[in-house]
C-alpha positions in Angstrom: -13.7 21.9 7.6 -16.5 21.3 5.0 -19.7 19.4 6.1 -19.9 16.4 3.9 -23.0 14.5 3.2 -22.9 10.5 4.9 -25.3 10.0 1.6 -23.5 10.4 -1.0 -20.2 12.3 -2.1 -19.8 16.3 -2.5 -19.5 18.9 0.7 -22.9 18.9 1.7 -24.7 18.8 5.5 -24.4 15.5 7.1 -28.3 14.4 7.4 -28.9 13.2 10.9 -30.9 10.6 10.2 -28.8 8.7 7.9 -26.6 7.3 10.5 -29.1 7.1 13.5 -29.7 3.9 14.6 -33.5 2.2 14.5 -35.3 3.1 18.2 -35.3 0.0 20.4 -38.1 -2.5 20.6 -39.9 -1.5 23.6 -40.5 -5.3 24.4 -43.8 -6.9 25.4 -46.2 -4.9 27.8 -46.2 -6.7 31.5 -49.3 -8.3 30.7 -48.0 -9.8 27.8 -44.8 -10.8 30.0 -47.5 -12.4 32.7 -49.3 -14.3 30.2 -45.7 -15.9 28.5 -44.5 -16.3 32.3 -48.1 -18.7 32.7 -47.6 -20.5 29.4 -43.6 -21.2 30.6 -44.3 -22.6 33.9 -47.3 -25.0 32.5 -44.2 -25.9 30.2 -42.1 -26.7 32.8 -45.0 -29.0 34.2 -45.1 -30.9 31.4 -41.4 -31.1 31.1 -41.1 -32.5 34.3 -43.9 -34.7 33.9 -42.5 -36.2 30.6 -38.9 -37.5 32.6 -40.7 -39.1 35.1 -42.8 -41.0 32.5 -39.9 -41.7 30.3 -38.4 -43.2 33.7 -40.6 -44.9 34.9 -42.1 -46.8 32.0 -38.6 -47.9 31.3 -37.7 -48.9 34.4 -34.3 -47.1 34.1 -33.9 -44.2 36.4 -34.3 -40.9 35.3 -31.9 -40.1 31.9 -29.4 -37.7 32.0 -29.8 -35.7 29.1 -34.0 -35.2 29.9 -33.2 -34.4 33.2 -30.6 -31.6 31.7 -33.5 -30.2 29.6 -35.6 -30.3 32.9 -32.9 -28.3 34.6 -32.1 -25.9 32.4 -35.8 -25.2 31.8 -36.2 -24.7 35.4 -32.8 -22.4 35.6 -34.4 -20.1 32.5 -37.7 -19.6 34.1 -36.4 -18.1 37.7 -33.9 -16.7 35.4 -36.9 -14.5 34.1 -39.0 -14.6 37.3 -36.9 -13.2 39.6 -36.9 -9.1 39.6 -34.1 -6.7 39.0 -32.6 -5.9 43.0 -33.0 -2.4 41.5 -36.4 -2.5 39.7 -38.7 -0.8 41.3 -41.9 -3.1 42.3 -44.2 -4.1 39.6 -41.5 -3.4 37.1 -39.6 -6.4 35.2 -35.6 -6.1 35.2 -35.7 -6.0 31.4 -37.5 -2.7 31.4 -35.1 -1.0 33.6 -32.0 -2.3 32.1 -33.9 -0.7 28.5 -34.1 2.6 30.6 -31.0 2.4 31.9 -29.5 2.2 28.0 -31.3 5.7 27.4 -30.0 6.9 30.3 -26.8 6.9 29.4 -25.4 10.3 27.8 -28.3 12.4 28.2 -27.0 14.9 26.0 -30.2 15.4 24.0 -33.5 16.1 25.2 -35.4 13.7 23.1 -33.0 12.7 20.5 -30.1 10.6 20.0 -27.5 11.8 22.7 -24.8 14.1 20.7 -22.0 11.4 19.7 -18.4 12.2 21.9 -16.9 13.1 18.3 -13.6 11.6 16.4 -11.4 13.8 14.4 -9.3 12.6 11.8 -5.6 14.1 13.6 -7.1 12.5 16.8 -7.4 9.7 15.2 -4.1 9.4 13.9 -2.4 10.7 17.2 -4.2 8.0 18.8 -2.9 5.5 16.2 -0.2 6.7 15.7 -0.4 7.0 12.0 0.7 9.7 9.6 -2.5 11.4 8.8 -1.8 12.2 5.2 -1.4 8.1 5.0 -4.7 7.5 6.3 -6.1 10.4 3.9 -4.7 8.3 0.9 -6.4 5.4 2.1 -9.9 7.8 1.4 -10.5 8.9 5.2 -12.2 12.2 5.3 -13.2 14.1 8.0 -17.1 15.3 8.2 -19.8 16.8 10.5 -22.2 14.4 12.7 -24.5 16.0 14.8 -22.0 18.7 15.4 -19.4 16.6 16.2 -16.4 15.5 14.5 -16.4 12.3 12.3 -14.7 9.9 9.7 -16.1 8.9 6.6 -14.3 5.5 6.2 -15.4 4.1 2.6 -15.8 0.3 1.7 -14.9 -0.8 -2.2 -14.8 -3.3 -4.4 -12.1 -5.0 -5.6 -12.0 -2.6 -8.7 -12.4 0.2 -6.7 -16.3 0.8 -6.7 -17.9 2.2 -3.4 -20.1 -0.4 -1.9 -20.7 1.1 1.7 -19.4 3.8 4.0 -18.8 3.8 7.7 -18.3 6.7 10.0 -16.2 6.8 12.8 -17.8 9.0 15.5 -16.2 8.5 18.7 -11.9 7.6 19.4 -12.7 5.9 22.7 -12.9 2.0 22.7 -16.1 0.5 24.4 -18.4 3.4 23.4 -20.3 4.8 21.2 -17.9 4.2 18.0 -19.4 3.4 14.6 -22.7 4.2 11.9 -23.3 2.9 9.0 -24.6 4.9 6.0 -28.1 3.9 4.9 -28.2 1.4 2.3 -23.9 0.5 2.5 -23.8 -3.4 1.4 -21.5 -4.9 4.2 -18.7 -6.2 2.9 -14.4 -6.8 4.1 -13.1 -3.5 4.4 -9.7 -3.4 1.9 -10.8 -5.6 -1.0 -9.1 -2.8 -3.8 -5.8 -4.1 -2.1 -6.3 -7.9 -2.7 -4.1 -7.8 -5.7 -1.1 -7.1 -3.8 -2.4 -9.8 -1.2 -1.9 -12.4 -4.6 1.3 -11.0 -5.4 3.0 -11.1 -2.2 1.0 -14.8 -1.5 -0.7 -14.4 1.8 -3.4 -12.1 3.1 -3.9 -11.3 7.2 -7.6 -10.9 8.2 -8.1 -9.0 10.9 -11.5 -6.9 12.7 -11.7 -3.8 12.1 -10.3 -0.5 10.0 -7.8 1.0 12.3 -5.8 -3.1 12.5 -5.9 -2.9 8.7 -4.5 0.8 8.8 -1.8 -0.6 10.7 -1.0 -3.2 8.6 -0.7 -1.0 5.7 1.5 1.4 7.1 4.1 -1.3 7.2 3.2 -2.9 3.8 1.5 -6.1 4.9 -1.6 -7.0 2.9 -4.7 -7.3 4.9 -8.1 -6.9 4.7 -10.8 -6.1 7.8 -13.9 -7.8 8.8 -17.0 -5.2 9.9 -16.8 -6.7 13.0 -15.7 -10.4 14.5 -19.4 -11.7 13.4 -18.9 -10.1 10.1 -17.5 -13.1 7.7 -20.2 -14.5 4.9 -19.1 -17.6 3.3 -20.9 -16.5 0.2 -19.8 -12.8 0.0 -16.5 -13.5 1.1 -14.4 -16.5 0.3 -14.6 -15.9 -3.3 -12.4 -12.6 -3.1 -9.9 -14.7 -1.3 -9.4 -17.4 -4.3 -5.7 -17.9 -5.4 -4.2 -16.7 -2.3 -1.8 -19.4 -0.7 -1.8 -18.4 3.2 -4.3 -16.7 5.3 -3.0 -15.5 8.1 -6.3 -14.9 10.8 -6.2 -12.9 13.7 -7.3 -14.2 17.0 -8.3 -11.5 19.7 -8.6 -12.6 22.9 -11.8 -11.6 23.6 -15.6 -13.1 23.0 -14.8 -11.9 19.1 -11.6 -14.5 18.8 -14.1 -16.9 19.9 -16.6 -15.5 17.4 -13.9 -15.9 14.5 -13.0 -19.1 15.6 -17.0 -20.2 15.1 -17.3 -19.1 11.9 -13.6 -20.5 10.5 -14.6 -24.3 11.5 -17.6 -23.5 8.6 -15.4 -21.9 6.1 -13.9 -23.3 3.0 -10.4 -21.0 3.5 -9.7 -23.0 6.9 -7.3 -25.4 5.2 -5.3 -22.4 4.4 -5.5 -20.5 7.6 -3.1 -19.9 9.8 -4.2 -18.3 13.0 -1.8 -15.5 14.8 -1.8 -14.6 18.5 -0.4 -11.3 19.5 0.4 -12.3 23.4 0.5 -9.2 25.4 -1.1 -7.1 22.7 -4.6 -7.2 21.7 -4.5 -6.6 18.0 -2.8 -5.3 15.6 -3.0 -1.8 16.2 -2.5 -2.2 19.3 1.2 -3.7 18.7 1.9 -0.9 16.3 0.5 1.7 19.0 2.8 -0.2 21.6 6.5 0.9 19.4 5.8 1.5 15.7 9.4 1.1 15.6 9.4 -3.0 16.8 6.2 -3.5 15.1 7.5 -5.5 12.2 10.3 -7.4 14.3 7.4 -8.3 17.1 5.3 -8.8 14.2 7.5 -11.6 12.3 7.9 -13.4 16.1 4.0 -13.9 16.2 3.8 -14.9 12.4 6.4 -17.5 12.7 4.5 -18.9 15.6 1.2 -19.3 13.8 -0.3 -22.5 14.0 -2.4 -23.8 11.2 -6.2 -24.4 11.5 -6.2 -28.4 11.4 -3.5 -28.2 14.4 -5.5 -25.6 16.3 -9.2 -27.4 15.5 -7.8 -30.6 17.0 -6.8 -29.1 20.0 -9.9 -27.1 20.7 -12.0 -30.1 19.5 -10.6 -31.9 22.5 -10.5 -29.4 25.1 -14.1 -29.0 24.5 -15.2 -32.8 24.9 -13.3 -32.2 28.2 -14.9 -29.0 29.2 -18.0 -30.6 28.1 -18.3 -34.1 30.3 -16.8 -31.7 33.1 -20.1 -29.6 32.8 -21.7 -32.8 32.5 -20.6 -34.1 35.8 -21.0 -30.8 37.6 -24.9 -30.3 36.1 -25.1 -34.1 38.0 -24.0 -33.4 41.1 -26.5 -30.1 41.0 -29.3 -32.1 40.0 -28.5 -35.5 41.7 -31.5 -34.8 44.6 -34.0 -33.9 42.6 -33.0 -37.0 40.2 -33.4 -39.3 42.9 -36.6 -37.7 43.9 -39.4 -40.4 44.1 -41.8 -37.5 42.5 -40.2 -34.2 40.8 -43.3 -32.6 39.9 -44.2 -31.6 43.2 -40.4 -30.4 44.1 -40.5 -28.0 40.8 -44.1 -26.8 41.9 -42.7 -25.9 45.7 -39.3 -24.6 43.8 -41.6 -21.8 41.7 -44.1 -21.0 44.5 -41.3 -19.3 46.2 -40.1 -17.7 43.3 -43.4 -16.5 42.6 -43.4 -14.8 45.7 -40.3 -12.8 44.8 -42.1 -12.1 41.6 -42.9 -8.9 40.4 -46.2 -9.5 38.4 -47.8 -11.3 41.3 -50.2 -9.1 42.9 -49.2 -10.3 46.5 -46.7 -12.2 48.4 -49.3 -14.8 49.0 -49.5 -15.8 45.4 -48.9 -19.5 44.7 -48.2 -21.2 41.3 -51.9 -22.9 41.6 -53.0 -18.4 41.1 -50.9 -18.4 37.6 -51.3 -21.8 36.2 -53.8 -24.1 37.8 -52.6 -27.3 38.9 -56.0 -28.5 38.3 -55.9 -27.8 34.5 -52.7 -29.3 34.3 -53.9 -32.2 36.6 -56.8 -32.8 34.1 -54.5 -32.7 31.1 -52.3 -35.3 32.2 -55.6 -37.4 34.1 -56.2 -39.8 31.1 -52.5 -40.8 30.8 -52.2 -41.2 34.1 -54.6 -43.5 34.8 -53.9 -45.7 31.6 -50.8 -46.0 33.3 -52.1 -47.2 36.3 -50.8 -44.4 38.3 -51.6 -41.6 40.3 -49.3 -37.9 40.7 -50.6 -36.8 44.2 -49.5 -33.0 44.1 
């Protein structure tokens, strides 16, 4: 099996770098993350300041939708002062979890850990796809980092190569995919967009392997690099003159991600969304009996709904789902609502945070040892007593 360069075409070695991702950003230091912690709880004091103003110089209890700013303000800052259960003390959550992350598959001392590997036959067992198909789709097999890979190019709609994408691990929810430096993202399939026109619909789907299985039973289709991949400006233009788009709805955060970008697009008025019920995506149903693939198949594109049917719908669930959370947030936040004075509430609320806090030197540190009440006392002072009022804290 020849070593073929991710760079460019020809059997040459695979350059490691190519495909390795950027290191991640090692994140602010802990005195950094003190000093933002500081400047977010004299936020918070001004916040809560602010609602009580606003309700009290207009005599009309405390609004709704400050006091849901006030809340979730509140909810984001224990959200970031309270410590990992597993950190160990003095040590924010978000640097373990980032040690955690290189943790995982030790498998190099130092370097990227050695990728689990993806042959082409594997990948066609798994698929269940004739492997001399998916070779005349362009899918080559190379060498990553000693491992097995797939060299999965992207073209144009007259055939040019515009990015390549290597398959380097089989198993889903792991280590799966590179790029090759400098590909230009783009829908994976665009060289078969003619027969898309001359059949009169195209299926969008996420993902090479749902567009391999597609093709294997001769229904046009073209994949997005992943659910988030669609750009209205890249994309909707190679779509022009096709009558029906058939889109596929996973049910899984990336249907919902699809579903975000389609209420944007300018090909919604032609989309027709399919569900696959017990089967996740395409592949999936082909994987399931390649045999009742296109009978199963025709049941779920008869029962796709159009876009304007489906946005309707979801438009009122959501303004449903969303006095519901309004309602609920109310209940939460009704007490401190009614509170005759809030400020001193949220100041108790983060002391005893604070004390679960990892960058306070003690368990006697208050929220007067972070942010001074006095500073913020003398911000607010002038106001206070133009208003003919006085915050005793």
């Amino acid at each position: 099996m020849p070593d073929l360069d991710p760079g460019g075409a020809g059997p040459e070695t695979a350059q490691q770098d190519a495909c390795t991702p950027s290191p991640p950003d090692p994140g602010p230091s802990p005195e950094d993350q003190a000093r933002a912690s500081a400047r977010e709880l004299a936020t918070l004091d001004e916040l809560a300041y602010q609602v009580r103003r606003r309700a009290e110089s207009r005599r009309l209890g405390i609004r709704v939708d400050a006091l849901d700013r006030a809340v979730e303000a509140a909810r984001q800052t224990a959200a970031d002062l309270t410590p990992d259960d597993d950190a160990p003390p003095g040590i924010p959550a978000w640097r373990t979890q980032q040690a955690g992350a290189r943790r995982q598959a030790p498998d190099q001392q130092g370097g990227e850990p050695r990728p689990a590997g993806c042959s082409l036959a594997a990948y066609a067992g798994a698929k269940r796809l004739p492997i001399e198909f998916l070779r005349e789709r362009g899918l080559t097999e190379i060498t990553y980092q000693g491992a097995p890979a797939i060299r999965i190019p992207y073209t144009s709609p007259d055939g040019g190569l515009v990015a390549v994408r290597f398959r380097i691990g089989l198993e889903s929810g792991g280590d799966r995919f590179r790029w090759r430096q400098g590909s230009a993202l783009a829908l994976y399939g665009l060289d078969r967009l003619e027969l898309a026109r001359r059949a009169g619909y195209v299926v969008i789907v996420e993902g090479e392997s749902d567009c391999h299985s597609l093709w294997c039973h001769e229904i046009p289709a073209v994949g997005l690099p992943g659910a988030n991949g669609w750009r209205e400006d890249r994309d909707a233009e190679h779509l022009a003159g096709i009558e029906t788009i058939y889109v596929v709805i996973e049910p899984d955060r990336g249907g919902q991600t699809v579903m975000a970008w389609l209420r944007q697009s300018s090909i919604r008025d032609r989309v027709r969304l399919v569900t696959l019920g017990d089967w996740k995506d395409p592949s999936a149903l082909h994987v399931a009996d390649p045999d009742q693939f296109q009978e199963r198949w025709q049941v779920a594109i008869d029962a796709a709904e159009p876009w304007p049917d489906v946005e309707a719908t979801v438009l009122a669930e959501e303004r449903q789902q969303a006095e519901a959370d309004r309602l609920e947030l109310w209940q939460q936040c009704r007490e401190l609502a009614e509170a005759p004075a809030i400020l001193p509430l949220v100041v108790s609320t983060l002391n005893r945070l604070l004390k679960k806090c990892p960058l306070a030197p003690g368990p006697t540190t208050r929220y007067h040892d972070v942010c001074p009440l006095d500073r913020v006392e003398r911000q607010h002072a002038g106001r206070r007593r133009a208003a003919g009022r006085h915050v005793q804290l």
